[in-house]
C-alpha positions in Angstrom: 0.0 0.0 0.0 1.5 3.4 -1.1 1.7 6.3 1.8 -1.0 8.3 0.4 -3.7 5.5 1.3 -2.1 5.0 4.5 -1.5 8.9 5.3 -5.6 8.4 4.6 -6.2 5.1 6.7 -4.6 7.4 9.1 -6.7 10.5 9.4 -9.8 8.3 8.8 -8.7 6.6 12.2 -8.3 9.7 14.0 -11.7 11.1 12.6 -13.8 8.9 13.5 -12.3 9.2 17.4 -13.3 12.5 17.1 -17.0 11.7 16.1 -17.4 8.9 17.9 -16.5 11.4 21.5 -18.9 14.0 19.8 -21.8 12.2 18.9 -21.9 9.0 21.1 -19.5 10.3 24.5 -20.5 13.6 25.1 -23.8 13.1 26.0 -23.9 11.3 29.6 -28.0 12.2 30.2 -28.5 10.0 27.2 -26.1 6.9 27.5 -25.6 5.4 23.5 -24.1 1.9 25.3 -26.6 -0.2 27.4 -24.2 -0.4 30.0 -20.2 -0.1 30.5 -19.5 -3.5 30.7 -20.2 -4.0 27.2 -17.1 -4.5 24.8 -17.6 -1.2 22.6 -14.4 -2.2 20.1 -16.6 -4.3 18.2 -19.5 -1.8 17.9 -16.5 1.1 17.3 -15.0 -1.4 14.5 -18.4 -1.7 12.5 -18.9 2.0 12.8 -15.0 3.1 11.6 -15.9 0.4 8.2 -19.0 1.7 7.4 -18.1 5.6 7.6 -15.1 4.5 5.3 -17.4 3.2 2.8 -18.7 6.6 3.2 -16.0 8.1 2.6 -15.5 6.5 -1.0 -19.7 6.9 -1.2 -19.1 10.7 -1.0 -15.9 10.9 -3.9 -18.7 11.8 -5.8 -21.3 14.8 -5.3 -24.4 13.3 -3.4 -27.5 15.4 -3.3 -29.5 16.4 0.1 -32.5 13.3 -0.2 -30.1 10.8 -1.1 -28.0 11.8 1.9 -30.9 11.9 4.5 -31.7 8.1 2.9 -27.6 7.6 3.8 -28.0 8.4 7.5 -31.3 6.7 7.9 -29.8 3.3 6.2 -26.6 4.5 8.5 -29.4 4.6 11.5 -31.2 1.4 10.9 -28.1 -1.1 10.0 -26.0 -0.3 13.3 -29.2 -0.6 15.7 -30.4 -3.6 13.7 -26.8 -4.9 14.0 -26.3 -3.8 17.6 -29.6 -4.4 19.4 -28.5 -5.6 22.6 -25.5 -3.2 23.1 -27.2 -0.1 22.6 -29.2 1.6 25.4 -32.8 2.5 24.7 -34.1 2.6 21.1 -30.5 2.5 19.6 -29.1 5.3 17.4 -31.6 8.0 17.0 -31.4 9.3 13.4 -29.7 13.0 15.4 -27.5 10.8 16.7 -26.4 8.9 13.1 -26.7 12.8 11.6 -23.8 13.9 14.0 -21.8 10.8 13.2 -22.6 11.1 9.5 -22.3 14.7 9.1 -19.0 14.8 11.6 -17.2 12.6 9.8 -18.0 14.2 6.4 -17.5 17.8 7.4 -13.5 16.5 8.3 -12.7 14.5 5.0 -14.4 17.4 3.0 -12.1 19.6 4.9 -8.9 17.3 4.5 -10.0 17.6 1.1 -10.4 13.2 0.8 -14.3 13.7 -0.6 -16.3 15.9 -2.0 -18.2 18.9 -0.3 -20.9 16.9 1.9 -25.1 18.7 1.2 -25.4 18.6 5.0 -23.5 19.3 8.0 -23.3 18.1 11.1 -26.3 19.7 13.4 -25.8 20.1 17.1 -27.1 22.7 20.0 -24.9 25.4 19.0 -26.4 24.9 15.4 -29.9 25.1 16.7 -29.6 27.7 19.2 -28.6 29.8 15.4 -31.5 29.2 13.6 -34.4 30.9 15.7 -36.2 30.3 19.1 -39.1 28.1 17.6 -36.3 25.6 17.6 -34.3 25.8 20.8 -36.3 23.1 22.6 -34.9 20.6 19.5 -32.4 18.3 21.0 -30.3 17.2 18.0 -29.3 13.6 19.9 -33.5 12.9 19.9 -33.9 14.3 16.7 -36.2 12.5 14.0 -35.9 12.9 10.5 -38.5 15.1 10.2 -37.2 17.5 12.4 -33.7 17.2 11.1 -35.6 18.1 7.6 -37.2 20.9 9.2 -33.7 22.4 10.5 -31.8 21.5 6.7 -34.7 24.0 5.7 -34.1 26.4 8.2 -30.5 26.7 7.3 -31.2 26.7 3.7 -33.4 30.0 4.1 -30.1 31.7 6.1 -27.1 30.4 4.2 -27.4 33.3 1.3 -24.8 32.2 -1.6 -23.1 30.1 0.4 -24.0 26.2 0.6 -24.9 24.8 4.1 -21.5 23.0 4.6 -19.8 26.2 4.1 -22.0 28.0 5.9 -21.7 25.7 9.0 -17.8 25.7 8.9 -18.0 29.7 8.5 -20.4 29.7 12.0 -18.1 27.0 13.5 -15.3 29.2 12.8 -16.5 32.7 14.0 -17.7 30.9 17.5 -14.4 30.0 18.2 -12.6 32.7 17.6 -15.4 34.6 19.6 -15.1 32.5 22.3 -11.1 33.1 22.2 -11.6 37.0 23.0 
C-alpha cells in the first residue's frame, strides 16, 4: 500500500475518534451503550468500516435526499446490527446525523471527498437558527425535524451552501469565544 492511502487510513482513524467522542461520549444524560460492561471495540469497528465506505460513497457529489436516505440506512443497520449493546431505542437518526455529518465535514475539509449537502447539526447549530427551535435536541432528533432544521438553514445560508455555511459559524464561535 502506497503512503497516500495509509496517510488516509490514518486521518480516517483519528476522525472517527473525534465523532465517535462528539456524537456517542459527550452526551452522559442519554447513554448510546446499554451499559459499560459492554465491549464497545466491536461496535466502534463496524462504525469506523461503514463511515469509510462513506468516505468512498461521497468521492462523488451526493445530493440532500439521497443523503438523508444515507444516515437513515446508516441509523437502521447499526441498531439492527447492535440491538442488545445499545441503550434505549439504539441510534436515533440526530444521533447517526452527527456521526454522519461529523465525519464528512473532516474528509471534505482534509480535502479526501467531495463537499458533503449537509453538515453536522448540534445545539450550538440550533440555538442559530431561531427560538421556535431551541427546545430541539439534535441527539432525539427524528428525521422530520432534522428536515425541518436542513430547511431552516437553507433560508439563512445566502450564496453560500450549508457546509460552508456551518464551517464559517463553526469558525466565528471560536474565535469569539477566544476573546
Amino acid at each position: 500500500m502506497n503512503i497516500k492511502n495509509r496517510k488516509k487510513e490514518f486521518m480516517h482513524r483519528e476522525i472517527c475518534s473525534l465523532c465517535f467522542i462528539a456524537s456517542l461520549g459527550m452526551a452522559r444524560k442519554i447513554p448510546f451503550y446499554k451499559n459499560n460492561k459492554i465491549n464497545r471495540e466491536p461496535i466502534k469497528k463496524y462504525l469506523r468500516d461503514e463511515l469509510w465506505k462513506l468516505s468512498i460513497k461521497y468521492s462523488q457529489k451526493i445530493k440532500g435526499n439521497n443523503h438523508i436516505k444515507t444516515i437513515e440506512d446508516f441509523k437502521n443497520q447499526a441498531n439492527k446490527k447492535f440491538s442488545g449493546k445499545l441503550a434505549g431505542s439504539g441510534f436515533t437518526f440526530g444521533r447517526a446525523q452527527k456521526l454522519v455529518n461529523l465525519y464528512l465535514k473532516y474528509m471534505w475539509v482534509c480535502e479526501y471527498i467531495k463537499e458533503p449537502p449537509h453538515c453536522p447539526i448540534d445545539s450550538s447549530i440550533i440555538k442559530k437558527l431561531g427560538r421556535e427551535l431551541h427546545k430541539l435536541s439534535f441527539l432525539k432528533m427524528n428525521k422530520d425535524e432534522y428536515k425541518k432544521v436542513i430547511s431552516k438553514i437553507e433560508k439563512k445560508k445566502g450564496n453560500q451552501s450549508i457546509a460552508e455555511w456551518e464551517l464559517n459559524i463553526f469558525n466565528s464561535t471560536i474565535i469569539n469565544r477566544k476573546k
